[in-house]
N, C-alpha and C positions, 0 to 999 in steps of 0.2 A: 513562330507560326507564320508561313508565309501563305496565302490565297492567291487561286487565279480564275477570271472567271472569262469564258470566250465570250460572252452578252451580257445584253443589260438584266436579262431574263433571270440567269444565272447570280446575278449582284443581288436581284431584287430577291429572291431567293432564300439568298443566303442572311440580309440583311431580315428578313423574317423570320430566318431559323436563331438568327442569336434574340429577338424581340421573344419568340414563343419562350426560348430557352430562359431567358433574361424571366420569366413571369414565371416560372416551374424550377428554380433551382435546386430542389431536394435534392436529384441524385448527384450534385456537385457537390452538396456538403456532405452527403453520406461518407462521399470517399474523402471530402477532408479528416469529416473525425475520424476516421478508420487510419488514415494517415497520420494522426494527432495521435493517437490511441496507440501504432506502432511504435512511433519516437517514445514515447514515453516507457514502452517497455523493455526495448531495445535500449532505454538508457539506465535504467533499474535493473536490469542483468547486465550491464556492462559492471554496474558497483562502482562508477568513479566518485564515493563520496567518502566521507570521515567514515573511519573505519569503525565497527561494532566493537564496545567494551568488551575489555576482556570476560565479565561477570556474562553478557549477553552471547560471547562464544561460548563461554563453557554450559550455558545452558541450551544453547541452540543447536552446536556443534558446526555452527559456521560462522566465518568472518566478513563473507557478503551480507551487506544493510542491504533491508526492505524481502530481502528472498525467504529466508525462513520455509516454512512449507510449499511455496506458491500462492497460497489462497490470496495472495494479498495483490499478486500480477493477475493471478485469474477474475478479482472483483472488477477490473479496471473493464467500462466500457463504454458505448458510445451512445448519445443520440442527437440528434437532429432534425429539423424540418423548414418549413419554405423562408425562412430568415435565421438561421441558426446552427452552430456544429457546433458542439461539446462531447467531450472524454471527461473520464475519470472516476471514482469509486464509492461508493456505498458504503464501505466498511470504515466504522468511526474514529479506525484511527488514520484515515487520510489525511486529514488538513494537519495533524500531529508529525508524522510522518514528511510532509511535506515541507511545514514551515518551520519544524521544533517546538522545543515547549517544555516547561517545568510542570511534571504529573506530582500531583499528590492526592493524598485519600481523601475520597467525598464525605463518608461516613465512619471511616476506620481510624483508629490512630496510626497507622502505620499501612504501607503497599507491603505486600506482599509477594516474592516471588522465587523458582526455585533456580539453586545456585550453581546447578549444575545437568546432565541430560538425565542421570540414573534418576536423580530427584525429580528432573519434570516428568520421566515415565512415570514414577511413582504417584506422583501428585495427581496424573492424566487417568490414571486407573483406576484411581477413586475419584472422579468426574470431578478434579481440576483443571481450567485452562483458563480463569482469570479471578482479579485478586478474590472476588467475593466467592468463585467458587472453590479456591484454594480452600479456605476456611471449612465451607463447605464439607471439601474433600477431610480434613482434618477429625472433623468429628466421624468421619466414616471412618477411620484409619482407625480411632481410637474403640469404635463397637468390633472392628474387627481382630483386635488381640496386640496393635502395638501401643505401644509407650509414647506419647507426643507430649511436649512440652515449650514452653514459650521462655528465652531469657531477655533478658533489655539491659542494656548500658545503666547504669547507675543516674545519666543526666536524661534518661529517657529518650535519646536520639536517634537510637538504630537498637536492634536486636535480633533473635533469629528463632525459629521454631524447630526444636532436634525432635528425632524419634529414634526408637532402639524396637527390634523387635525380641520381648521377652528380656533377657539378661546382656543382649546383644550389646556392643560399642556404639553407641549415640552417633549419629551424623545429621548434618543439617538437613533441613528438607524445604525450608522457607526464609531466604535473608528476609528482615523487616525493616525500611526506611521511611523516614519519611518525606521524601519525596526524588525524586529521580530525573533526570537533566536528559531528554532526547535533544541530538544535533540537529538544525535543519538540513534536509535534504532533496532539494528541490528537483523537481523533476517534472513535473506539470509545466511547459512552459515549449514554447517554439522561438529553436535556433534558427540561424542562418539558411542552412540547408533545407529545414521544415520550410521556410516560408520560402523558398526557391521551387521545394518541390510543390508548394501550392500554388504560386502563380503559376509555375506551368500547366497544373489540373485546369485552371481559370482560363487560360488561353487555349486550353485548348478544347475546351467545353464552350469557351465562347467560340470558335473555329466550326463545332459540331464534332471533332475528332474523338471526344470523351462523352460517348455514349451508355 
């Protein structure tokens, strides 16, 4: 950022406009987090992390980590004000998501989840979409005419919930573990480039030029 002023008029001016600016910074950090806020998303649809278990493809139908539906890049968002810019999400499995983590059941003997996409349409249509309303869904399955059952390993470590409708061939509908190993996968954070491109918001908001 380079300045030029023909007077002292013009110096003294401008040396007010960064003083005024310098005491009102919000709309400089608006556009940081908005810029914090883009990197972070831009790098969770790139996907450069450990790849998604096979168990998590087949239930999801994709081997891009963190995308899944969207809802998870749509929670991400910003806020700010006259000392402050911050990004990031609401949805409680952020900080999981972010840093990793070993999940296991708060009040269950076992997590529940289903092992494949037919299974989670299944699961989703009797109002499953997490562990406790898997179960949930379970008992609805079982008023509505199918056959649901629970088996476990003999040392009690893992098992699974099948269902058959009527006379039907059994298939799973719920692996049971207990407990499940997410990777970290960091994304929350500013590279090189992020903070290149914020000094420049900086210079040139202190310049006046970032309006």
């Amino acid at each position: 950022m380079r300045q030029r002023w023909t007077g002292l008029g013009e110096f003294r001016a401008f040396l007010e406009g960064v003083e005024r600016r310098a005491r009102s910074p919000a709309p400089l950090l608006r556009r940081v987090a908005e810029a914090g806020r883009s990197s972070t998303v831009r790098r969770i649809q790139a996907g450069d992390f450990e790849a998604n278990a096979p168990a998590t493809v087949a239930a999801k139908g994709s081997s891009s980590p963190l995308v899944d539906t969207g809802r998870y890049v749509q929670s991400i968002s910003v806020a700010y004000g006259a000392s402050f810019a911050a990004w990031g999400s609401n949805d409680k499995r952020a900080r999981l998501l972010h840093d990793g983590g070993t999940v296991t059941p708060k009040r269950a003997t076992f997590l529940a989840f289903p092992p494949d996409r037919a299974a989670r349409r299944l699961v989703r249509r009797f109002g499953g979409r997490s562990d406790g309303a898997n179960r949930a869904a379970v008992k609805q399955m079982r008023t509505s005419g199918y056959r649901v059952w629970t088996v476990v390993r003999p040392d009690g470590s893992a098992g699974a919930v099948l269902y058959a409708r009527g006379r039907g061939e059994p298939k799973v509908l719920l692996v049971l573990k207990k407990s499940v190993t997410v990777p970290a996968r960091p994304h929350y954070f500013l590279d090189d480039g992020d903070e290149a491109t914020i000094s420049h918001m900086a210079a040139e908001w202190i310049g006046g030029e970032l309006l």
